[in-house]
BABARO-429557 format. One record per residue (C-alpha): x, y, z; residue in three letters; residue number from 1. Coordinates in Angstrom, 1 decimal. Layout:
BEGIN
px; py; pz; rest; nr
X; Y; Z; ALA; NUM
...
This chain:
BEGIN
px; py; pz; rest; nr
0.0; 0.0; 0.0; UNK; 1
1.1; 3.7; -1.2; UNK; 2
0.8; 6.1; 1.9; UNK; 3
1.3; 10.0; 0.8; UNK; 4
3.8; 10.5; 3.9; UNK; 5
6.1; 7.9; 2.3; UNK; 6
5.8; 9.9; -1.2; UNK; 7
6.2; 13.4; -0.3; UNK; 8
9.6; 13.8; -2.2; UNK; 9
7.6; 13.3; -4.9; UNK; 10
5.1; 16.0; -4.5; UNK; 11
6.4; 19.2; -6.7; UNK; 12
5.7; 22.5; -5.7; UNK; 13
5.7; 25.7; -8.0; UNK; 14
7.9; 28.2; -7.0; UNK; 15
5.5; 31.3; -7.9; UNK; 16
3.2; 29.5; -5.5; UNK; 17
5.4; 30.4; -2.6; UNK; 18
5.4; 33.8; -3.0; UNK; 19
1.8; 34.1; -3.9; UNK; 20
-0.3; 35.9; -1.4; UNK; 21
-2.7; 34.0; 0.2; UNK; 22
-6.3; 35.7; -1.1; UNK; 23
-9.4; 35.3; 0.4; UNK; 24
-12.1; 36.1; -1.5; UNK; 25
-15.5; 36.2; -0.9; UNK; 26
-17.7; 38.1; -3.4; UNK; 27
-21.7; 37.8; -1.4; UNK; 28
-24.6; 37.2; -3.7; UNK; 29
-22.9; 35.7; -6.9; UNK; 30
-25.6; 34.3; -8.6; UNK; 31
-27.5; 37.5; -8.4; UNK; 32
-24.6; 39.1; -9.3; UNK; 33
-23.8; 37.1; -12.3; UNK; 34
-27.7; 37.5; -13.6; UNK; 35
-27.1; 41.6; -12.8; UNK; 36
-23.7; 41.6; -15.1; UNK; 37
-25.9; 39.1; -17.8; UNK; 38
-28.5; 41.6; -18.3; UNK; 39
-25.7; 44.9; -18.3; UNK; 40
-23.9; 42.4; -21.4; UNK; 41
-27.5; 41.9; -22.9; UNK; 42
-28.7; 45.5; -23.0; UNK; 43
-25.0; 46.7; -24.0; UNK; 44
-23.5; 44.6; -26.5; UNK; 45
-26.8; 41.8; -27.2; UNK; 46
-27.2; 38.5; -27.0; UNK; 47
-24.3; 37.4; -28.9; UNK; 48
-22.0; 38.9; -26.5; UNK; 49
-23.7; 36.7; -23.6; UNK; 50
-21.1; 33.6; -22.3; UNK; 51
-20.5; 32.1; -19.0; UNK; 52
-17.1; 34.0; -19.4; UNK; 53
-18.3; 37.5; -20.2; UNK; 54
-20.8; 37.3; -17.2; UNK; 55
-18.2; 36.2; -15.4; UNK; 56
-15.5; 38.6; -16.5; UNK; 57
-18.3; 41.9; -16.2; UNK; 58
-18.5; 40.5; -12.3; UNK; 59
-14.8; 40.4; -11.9; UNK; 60
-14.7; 36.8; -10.9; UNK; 61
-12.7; 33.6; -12.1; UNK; 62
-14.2; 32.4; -15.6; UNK; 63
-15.4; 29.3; -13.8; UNK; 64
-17.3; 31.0; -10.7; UNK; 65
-20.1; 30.9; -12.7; UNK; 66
-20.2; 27.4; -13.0; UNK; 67
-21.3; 27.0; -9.2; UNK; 68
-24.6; 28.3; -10.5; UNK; 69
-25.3; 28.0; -14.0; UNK; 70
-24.5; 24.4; -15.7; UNK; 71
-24.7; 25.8; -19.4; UNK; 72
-25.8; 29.4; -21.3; UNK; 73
-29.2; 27.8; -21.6; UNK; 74
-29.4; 28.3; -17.6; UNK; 75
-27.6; 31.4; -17.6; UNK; 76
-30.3; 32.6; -20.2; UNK; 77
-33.3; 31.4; -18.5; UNK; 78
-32.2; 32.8; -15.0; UNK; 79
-32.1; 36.1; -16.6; UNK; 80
-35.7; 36.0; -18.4; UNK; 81
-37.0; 34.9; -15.3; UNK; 82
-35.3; 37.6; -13.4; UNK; 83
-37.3; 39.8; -16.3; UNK; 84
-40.5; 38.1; -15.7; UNK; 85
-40.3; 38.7; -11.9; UNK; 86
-39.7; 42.7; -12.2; UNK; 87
-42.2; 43.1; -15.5; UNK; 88
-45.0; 41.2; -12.9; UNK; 89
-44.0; 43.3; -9.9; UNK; 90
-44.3; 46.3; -12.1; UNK; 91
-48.0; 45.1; -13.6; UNK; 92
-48.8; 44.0; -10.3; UNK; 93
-47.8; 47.7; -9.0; UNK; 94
-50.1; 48.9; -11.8; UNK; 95
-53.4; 46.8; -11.2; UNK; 96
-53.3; 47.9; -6.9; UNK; 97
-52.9; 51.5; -8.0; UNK; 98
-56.0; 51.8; -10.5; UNK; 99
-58.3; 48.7; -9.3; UNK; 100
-61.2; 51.1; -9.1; UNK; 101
-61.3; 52.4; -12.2; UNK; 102
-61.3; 49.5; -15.4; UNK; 103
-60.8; 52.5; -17.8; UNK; 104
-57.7; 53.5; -16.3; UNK; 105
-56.6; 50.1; -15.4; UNK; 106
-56.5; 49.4; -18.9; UNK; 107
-54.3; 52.4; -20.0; UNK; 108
-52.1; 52.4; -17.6; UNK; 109
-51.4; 48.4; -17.6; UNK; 110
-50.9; 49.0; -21.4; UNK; 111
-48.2; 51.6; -20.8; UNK; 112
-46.1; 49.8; -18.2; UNK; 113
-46.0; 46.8; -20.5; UNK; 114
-44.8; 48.9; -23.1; UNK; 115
-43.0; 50.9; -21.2; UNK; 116
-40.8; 47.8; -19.4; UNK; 117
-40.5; 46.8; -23.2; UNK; 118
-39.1; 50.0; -24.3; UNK; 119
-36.6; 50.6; -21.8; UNK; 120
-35.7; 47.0; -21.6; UNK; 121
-35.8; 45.6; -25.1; UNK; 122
-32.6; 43.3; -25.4; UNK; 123
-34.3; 41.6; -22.1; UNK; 124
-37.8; 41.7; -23.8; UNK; 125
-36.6; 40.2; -26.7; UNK; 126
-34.9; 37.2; -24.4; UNK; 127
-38.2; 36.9; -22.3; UNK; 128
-40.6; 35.9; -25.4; UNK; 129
-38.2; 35.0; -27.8; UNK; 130
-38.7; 31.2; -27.7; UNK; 131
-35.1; 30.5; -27.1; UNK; 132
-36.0; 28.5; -23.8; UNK; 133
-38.4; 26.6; -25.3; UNK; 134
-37.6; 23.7; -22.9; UNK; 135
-38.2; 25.5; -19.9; UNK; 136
-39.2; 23.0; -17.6; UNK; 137
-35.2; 22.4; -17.9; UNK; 138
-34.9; 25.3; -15.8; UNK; 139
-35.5; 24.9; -12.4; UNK; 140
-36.0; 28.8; -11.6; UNK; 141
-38.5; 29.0; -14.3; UNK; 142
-40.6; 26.1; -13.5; UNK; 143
-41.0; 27.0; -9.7; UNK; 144
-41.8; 30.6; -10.7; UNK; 145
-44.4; 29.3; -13.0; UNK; 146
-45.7; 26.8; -10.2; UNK; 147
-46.2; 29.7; -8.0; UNK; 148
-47.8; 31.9; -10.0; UNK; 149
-50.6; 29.5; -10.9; UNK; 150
-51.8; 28.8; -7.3; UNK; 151
């Protein structure tokens, strides 16, 4: 039987590693952090520009942090349309309390913030009904958002 304490002569070192400094890091919220820096890429440069590495480059971590969180672009991509679904419903939600007493209004002003949310997000928009995650139920997030939505 090998034991490691007989074969430490064998164990090589890198110099640089030596006089490394030791760096802790700890960076918080990732994932939300890597979703926020997906949708800056996506509004700036578009959906080609979107990778695991981009996202992880904008957030200033290593290009395999986002691994941890995201299994493939397809995840990465559907974490960020629901993270659009979830504001464009708070923001129609918003809508509906303020003017439940009068339909007329109701009406209007639902139609505007719709619009509106496209307008000023319309690289996320175009994710969000684009068809690109048409296997959704893939997607975790997705699926438990829909779940709760339909109760």
């Amino acid at each position: 039987m090998i034991s490691i304490e007989n074969n430490l002569d064998n164990v090589k070192i890198n110099p640089y590693d030596l006089f490394m400094a030791s760096k802790k890091y700890h960076h918080g919220n990732l994932k939300q952090s890597l979703i926020d820096s997906g949708i800056l890429i996506l509004q700036e440069k578009g959906i080609g520009a979107l990778s695991l590495r981009s996202v992880a480059r904008k957030a200033g971590v290593s290009h395999s942090a986002p691994y941890g969180h995201f299994t493939d672009k397809g995840a990465l991509l559907a974490a960020i349309s629901t993270r659009g679904f979830l504001v464009l419903d708070e923001q129609l939600t918003k809508t509906v309390e303020e003017h439940q007493d009068s339909p007329g209004n109701l009406l209007v002003e639902f139609s505007w913030t719709y619009t509106r949310y496209a307008l000023e997000n319309t690289a996320l928009f175009k994710l969000m009904f684009s068809g690109i995650l048409e296997d959704e139920h893939h997607y975790r997030s997705i699926y438990l958002i829909n779940q709760e939505k339909a109760i």
